[in-house]
C-alpha positions, -999 to +999 in steps of 0.1 A: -450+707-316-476+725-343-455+749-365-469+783-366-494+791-397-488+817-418-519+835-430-520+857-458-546+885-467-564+885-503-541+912-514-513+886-509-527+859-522-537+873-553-499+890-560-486+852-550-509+835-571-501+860-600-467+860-597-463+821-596-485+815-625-463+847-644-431+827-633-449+793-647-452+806-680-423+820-689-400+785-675-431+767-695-417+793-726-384+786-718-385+749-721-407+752-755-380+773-768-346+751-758-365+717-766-374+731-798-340+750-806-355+783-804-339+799-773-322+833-787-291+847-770-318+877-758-340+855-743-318+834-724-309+863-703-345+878-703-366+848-693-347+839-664-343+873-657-385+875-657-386+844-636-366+858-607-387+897-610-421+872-600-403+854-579-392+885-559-431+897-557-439+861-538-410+863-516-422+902-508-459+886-503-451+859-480-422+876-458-393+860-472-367+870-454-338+842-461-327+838-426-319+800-417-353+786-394-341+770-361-347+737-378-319+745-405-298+762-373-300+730-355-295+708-390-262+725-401-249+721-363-256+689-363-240+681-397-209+700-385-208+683-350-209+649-366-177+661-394-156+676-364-158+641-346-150+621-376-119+646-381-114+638-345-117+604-345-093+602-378-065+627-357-067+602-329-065+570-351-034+581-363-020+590-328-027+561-315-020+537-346-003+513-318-029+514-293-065+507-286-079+538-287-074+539-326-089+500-332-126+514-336-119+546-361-087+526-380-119+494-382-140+525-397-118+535-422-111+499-433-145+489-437-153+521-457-125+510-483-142+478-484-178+489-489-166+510-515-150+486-535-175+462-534-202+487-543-186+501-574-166+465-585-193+441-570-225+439-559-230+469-535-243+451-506-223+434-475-247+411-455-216+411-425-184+425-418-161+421-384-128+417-368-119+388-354-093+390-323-069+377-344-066+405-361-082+398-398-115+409-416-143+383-419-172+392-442-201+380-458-202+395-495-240+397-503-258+406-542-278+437-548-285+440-585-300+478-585-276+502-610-258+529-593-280+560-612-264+592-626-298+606-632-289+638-615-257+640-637-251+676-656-248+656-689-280+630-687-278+627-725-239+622-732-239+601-700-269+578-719-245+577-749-214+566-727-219+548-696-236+517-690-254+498-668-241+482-637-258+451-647-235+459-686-203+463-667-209+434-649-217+407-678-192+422-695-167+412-666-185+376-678-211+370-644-240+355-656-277+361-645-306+349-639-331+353-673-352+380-665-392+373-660-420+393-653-422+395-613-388+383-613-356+405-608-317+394-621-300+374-599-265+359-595-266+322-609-242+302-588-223+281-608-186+277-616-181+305-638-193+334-612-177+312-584-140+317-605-149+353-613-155+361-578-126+341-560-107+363-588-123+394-578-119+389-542-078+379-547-069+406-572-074+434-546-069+410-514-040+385-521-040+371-489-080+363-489-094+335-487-132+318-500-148+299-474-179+295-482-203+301-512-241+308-497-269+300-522-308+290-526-330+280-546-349+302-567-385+292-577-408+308-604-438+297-625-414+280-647-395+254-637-368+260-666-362+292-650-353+281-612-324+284-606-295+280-578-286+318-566-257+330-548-265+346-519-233+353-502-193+347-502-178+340-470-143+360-467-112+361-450-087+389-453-054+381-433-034+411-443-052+441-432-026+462-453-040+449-486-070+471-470-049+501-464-030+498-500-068+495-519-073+521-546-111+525-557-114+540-593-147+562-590-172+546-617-208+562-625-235+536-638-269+542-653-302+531-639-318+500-654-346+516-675-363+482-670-367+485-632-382+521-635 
């Protein structure tokens, strides 16, 4: 389906075109003036105050009106439909704890736990994750190396002063990587330390877990003093699936890796 074209006169264009570039110069002056320190308590309320006046005259020129488009109408619907059947599903999961009809949205909630821990504590990627019909969880623990990013944080600066990198927290847990080479990203060495420091990981939140199998290849570059064995992933069982229920996440913010940017 072609959307509908909206085509201005020349009187319109030339109040939008005016009006933007008026609105451009004053947020270009009001940058100048905070990254210089020479925003006055005046000016803080006038500038923005000048932006939104030209701002007005383009939302006049082009028929603003504000009302949602059908495409927003059909968005927010569907974003509410999907919320109402996850409450749903949650209010039948736990009226039907003892039955079958609550297997698929108690499995949902389980697996969300997990993926969350393993995001924020490990290595925020699960290659597989089931039920077996005994009853316990079988994964496959995989490695992604890219930082969770506050970028978008309120506080960029203090944030660069006090968090770290995910790839930080995690040497400073004592996992060792793979030296890092031009065309080559950090990867997780397998050898006996990481294999102790995950078996650890894995048992301090899941007692009744246990390591089946570590998953690993061989990792080539243009130096052979740099191959290395990697882990690729950790086999796991969980037996008691109310080690899942009783797991606490502690929300943690990590920087981005400025060298992967």
């Amino acid at each position: 389906m072609t959307e509908q074209k909206l085509v201005l006169d020349a009187d319109q264009k030339a109040v939008v075109e005016r009006e933007i570039k008026s609105a451009y110069s004053a947020l270009a002056t009001l940058l100048d003036w905070v990254k210089n320190d020479n925003l006055t308590v005046e000016m803080k309320e006038t500038l923005p105050s000048l932006v939104d006046s030209y701002m007005e005259g383009v939302k006049e020129s082009i028929g603003f009106t504000g009302e949602e488009s059908e495409r927003e109408k059909e968005m927010k619907e569907s974003i509410g439909q999907y919320y109402q059947n996850e409450v749903k599903e949650l209010q039948q999961a736990l009226a039907n704890q003892n039955s079958i009809a609550g297997i698929s949205a108690n499995a949902k909630l389980a697996f969300e736990k997990i993926d969350k821990w393993w995001d924020i504590e490990g290595f925020d990627y699960i290659r597989e994750k089931s039920i077996t019909a005994n009853g316990n969880v079988e994964l496959e623990l995989g490695f992604m190396i890219d930082s969770l990013t506050s970028r978008y944080s309120k506080t960029p600066v203090s944030d660069n002063e006090m968090l770290k990198t995910k790839v930080q927290y995690l040497t400073e847990k004592g996992f060792q990587f793979t030296p890092k080479k031009r065309g080559y990203g950090l990867d997780v060495i397998d050898n006996d330390n990481n294999r102790r420091l995950l078996i650890e990981m894995v048992k301090q939140v899941f007692p009744t877990a246990k390591i089946f199998q570590f998953n690993n290849y061989l990792r080539r570059t243009n130096n052979e003093r740099d191959d290395h064995f990697i882990l690729r992933g950790v086999e796991v069982m969980i037996y008691d699936l109310n080690e899942i229920e009783a797991l606490e996440v502690e929300e943690k913010y990590f920087l981005i890796n400025e060298d992967d940017e």
